[in-house]
C-alpha positions as CSV (number, residue, x, y, z in Angstrom):
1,X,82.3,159.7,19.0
2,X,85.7,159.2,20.3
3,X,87.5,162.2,19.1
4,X,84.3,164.1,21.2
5,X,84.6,161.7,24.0
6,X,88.0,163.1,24.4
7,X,87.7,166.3,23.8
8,X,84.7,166.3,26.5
9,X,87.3,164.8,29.5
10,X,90.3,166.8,28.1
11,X,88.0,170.1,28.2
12,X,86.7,169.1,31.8
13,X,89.9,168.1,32.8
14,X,91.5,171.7,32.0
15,X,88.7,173.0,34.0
16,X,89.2,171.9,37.1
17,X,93.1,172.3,37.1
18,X,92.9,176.1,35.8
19,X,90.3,176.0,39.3
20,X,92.6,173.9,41.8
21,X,96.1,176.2,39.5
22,X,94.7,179.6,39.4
23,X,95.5,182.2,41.5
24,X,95.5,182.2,45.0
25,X,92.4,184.3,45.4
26,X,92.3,183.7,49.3
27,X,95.7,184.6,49.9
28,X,94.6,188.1,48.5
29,X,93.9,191.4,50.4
30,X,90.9,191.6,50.2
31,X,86.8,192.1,51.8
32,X,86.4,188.4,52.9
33,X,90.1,187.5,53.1
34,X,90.6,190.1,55.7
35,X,87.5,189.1,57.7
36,X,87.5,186.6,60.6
37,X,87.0,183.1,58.4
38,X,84.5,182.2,61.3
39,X,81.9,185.2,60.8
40,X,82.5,185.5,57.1
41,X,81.0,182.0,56.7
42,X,78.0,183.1,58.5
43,X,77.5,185.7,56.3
44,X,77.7,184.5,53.3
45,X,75.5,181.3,54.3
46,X,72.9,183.5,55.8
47,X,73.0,186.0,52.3
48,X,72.3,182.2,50.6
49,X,69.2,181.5,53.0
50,X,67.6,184.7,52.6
51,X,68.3,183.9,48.5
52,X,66.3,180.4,48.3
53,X,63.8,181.6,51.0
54,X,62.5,185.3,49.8
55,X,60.2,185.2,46.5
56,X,60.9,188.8,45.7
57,X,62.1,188.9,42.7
58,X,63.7,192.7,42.6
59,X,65.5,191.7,46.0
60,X,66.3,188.8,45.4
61,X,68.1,190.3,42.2
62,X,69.2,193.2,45.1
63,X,71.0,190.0,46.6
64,X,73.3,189.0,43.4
65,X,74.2,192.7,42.9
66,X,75.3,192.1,46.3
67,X,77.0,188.7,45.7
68,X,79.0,190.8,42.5
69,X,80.2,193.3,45.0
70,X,81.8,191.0,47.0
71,X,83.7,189.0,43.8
72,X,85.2,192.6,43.2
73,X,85.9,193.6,46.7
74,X,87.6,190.2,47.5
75,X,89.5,190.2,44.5
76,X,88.0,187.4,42.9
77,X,88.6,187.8,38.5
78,X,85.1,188.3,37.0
79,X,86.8,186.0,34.0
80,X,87.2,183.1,36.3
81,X,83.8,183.9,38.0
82,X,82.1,183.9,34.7
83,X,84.1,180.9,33.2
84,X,83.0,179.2,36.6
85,X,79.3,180.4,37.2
86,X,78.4,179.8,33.7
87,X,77.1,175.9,33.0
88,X,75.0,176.3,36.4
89,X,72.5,178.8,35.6
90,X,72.4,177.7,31.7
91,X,71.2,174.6,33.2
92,X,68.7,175.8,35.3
93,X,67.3,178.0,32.4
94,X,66.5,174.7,30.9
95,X,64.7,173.1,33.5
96,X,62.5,176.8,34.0
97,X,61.6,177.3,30.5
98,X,58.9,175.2,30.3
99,X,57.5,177.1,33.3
100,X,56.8,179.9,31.0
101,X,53.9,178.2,29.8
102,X,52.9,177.4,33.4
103,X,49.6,177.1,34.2
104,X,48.6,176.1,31.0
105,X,45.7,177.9,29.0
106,X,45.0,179.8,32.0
107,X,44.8,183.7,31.5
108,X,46.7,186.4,32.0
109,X,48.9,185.6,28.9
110,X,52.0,188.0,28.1
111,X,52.0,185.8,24.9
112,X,49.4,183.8,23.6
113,X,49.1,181.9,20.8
114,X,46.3,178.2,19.7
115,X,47.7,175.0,19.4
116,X,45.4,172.4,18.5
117,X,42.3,174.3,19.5
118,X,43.3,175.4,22.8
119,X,44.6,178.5,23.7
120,X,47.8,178.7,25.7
121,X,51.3,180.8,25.7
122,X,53.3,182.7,28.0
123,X,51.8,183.5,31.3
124,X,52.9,185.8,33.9
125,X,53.0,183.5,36.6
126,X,55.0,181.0,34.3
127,X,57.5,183.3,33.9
128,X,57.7,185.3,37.0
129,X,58.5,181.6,38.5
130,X,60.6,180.9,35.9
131,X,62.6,184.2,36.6
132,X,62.6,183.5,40.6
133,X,64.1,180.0,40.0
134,X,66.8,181.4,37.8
135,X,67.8,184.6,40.0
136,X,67.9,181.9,43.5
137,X,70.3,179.7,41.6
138,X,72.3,182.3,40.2
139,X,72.8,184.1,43.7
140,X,72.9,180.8,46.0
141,X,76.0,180.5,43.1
142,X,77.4,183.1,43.4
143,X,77.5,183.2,47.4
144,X,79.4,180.0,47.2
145,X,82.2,181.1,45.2
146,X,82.9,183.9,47.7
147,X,82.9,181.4,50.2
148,X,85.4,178.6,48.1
149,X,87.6,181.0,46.6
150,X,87.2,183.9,49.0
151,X,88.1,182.3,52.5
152,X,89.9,179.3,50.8
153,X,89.4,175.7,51.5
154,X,91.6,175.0,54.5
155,X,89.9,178.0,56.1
156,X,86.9,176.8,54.9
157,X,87.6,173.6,56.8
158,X,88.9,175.7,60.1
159,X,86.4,177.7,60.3
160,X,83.5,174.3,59.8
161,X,85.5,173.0,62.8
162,X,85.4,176.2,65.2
163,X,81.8,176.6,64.4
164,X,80.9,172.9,65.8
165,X,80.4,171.3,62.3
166,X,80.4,167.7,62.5
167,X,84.2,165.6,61.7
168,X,82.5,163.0,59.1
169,X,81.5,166.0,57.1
170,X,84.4,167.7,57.5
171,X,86.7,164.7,56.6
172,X,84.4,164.0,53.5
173,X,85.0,167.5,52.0
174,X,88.8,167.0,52.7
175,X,89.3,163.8,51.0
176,X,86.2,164.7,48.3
177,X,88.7,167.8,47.7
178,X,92.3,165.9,47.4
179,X,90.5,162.8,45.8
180,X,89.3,165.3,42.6
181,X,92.5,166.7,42.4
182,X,94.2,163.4,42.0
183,X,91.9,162.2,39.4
184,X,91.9,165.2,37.4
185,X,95.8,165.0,37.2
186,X,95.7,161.7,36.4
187,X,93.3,162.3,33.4
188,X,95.5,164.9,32.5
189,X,98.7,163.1,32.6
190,X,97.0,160.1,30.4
191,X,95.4,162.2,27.9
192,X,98.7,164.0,27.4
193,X,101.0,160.9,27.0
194,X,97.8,159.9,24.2
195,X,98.9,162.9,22.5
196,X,102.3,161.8,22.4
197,X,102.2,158.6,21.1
198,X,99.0,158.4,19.3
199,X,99.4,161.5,16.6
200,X,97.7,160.1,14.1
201,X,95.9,157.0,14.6
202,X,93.1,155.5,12.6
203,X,89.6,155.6,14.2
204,X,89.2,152.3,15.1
205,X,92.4,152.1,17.2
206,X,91.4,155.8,18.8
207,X,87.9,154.2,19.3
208,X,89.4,151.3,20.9
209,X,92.0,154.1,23.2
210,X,88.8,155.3,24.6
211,X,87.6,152.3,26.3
212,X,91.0,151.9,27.6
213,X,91.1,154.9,29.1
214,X,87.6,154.8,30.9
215,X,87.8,151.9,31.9
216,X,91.3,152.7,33.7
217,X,89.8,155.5,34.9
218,X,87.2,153.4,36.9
219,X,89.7,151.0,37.8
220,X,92.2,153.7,39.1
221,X,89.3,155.9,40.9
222,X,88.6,152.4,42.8
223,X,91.7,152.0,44.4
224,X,92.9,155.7,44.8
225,X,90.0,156.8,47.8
226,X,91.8,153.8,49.9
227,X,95.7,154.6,49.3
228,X,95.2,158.4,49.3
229,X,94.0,157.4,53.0
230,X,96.8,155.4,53.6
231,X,98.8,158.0,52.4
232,X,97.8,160.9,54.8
233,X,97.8,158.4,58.0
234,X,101.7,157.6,56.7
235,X,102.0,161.3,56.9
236,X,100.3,161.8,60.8
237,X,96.9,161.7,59.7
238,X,94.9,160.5,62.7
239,X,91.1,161.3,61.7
240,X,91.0,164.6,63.6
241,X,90.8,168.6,61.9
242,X,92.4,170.9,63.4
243,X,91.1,174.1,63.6
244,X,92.2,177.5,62.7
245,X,93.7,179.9,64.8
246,X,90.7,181.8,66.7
247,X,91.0,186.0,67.0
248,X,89.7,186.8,70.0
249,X,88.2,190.3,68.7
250,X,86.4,191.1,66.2
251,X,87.7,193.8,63.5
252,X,86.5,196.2,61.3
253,X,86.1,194.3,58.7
254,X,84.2,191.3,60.5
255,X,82.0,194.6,62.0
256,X,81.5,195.3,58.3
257,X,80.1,192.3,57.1
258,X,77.6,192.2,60.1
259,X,76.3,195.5,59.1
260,X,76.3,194.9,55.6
261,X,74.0,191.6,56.6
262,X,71.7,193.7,59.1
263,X,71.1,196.9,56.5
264,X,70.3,194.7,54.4
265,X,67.7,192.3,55.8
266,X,66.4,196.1,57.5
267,X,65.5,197.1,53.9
268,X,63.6,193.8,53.2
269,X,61.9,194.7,56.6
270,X,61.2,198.5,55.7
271,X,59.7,197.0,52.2
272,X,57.8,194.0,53.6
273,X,55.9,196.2,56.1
């Protein structure tokens, strides 16, 4: 239990430093990095709308190729995407497989089999639910790395403040952000200096490590949120977000995106109809 207890935070902790350590992707040349932060983030939130609204399966599906094109075209390493993107939809595919059975002993059946003298199995409405749920998460997903990794987070912020998003949810994400990034460290640094001086401990002084080290992880996590604030005000911090530097035209590339957006909610039109 303990040597997996560890090897659970030290693989989560990994994680999120290879995301806060890896490249740059927003400092890239690429689609959304070149785009007006301000009208890429209406883009990309209105391609997530039209995901977890629409219950067309084939566009919906239309919608992630779309979401893939935009990983490439930003730059964005399919690796990292996969490496990020992949828990979320393995979880969802839990929660919808016992859809596929949903409504129960009610014809049509793509599968059926008896179980205890009723009839039941796989129906097509189970499973064209289950598929819907899957392909909304997986999209909605993907969207949102394009917007976290595409425009980066302190555009992401800029570009929450010039569109009129309120300062409590924009102060939450910043210190939500930093406060992760301390903690992770911090994990880090402790399961490290473990390493180092515990190389081959018994298990009942590694079992007894492992309370330490969660319960000084609650015990740091409750003080840190409090001097992390007292740290930024000693640094000017004064409650307010500053926004980014507006353009006052739009460019090709914001022009772009907005056609991309309005040929593509056409062809659901054209389809619908």
């Amino acid at each position: 239990m303990a040597e997996y207890l560890e090897k659970t935070l030290e693989d989560l902790s990994d994680y999120f430093r290879s995301v806060y350590f890896s490249g740059d992707f927003s400092s890239r040349n690429g689609l959304v990095q070149r785009a007006n932060p301000d009208v890429a983030l209406i883009i990309l939130i209105s391609f997530i709308v039209l995901a977890v609204t629409i219950s067309d399966i084939y566009f919906i599906a239309f919608l992630y190729l779309i979401s893939i094109l935009f990983i490439i075209l930003s730059g964005i390493d399919m690796k990292f995407y996969l490496r990020s993107i992949v828990f979320i939809p393995l979880f969802t595919a839990i929660i919808a497989l016992p859809y596929i059975f949903y409504p129960f002993s009610q014809p049509p059946f793509l599968y059926s089999m008896d179980l205890l003298g009723f009839r039941t199995g796989i129906t097509y409405s189970g499973l064209n639910f289950s598929l819907l749920l899957f392909l909304r998460v997986i999209t909605a997903v993907s969207f949102m790395i394009v917007i976290t990794y595409g425009i980066g987070f302190r555009r992401l912020l800029g570009a929450m403040k010039s569109l009129g998003f309120p300062d409590v949810l924009i102060n939450m994400l910043s210190f939500t952000y930093r406060y992760i990034f301390l903690i992770v460290s911090q994990v880090h640094d402790m399961l490290l200096s473990r390493k180092s001086k515990m190389c081959h401990a018994d298990r009942k002084i590694a079992n007894r490590w492992q309370s330490y080290l969660l319960g000084h992880i609650f015990y740091r996590s409750h003080f840190m949120g409090e001097n992390m604030y007292y740290c930024m005000v000693s640094r000017g911090y004064d409650g307010g977000n500053p926004g980014m530097k507006k353009r006052n035209n739009l460019t090709y590339i914001d022009l772009s995106l907005i056609m991309i957006f309005i040929l593509v909610v056409t062809t659901r039109v054209i389809i619908w109809w």
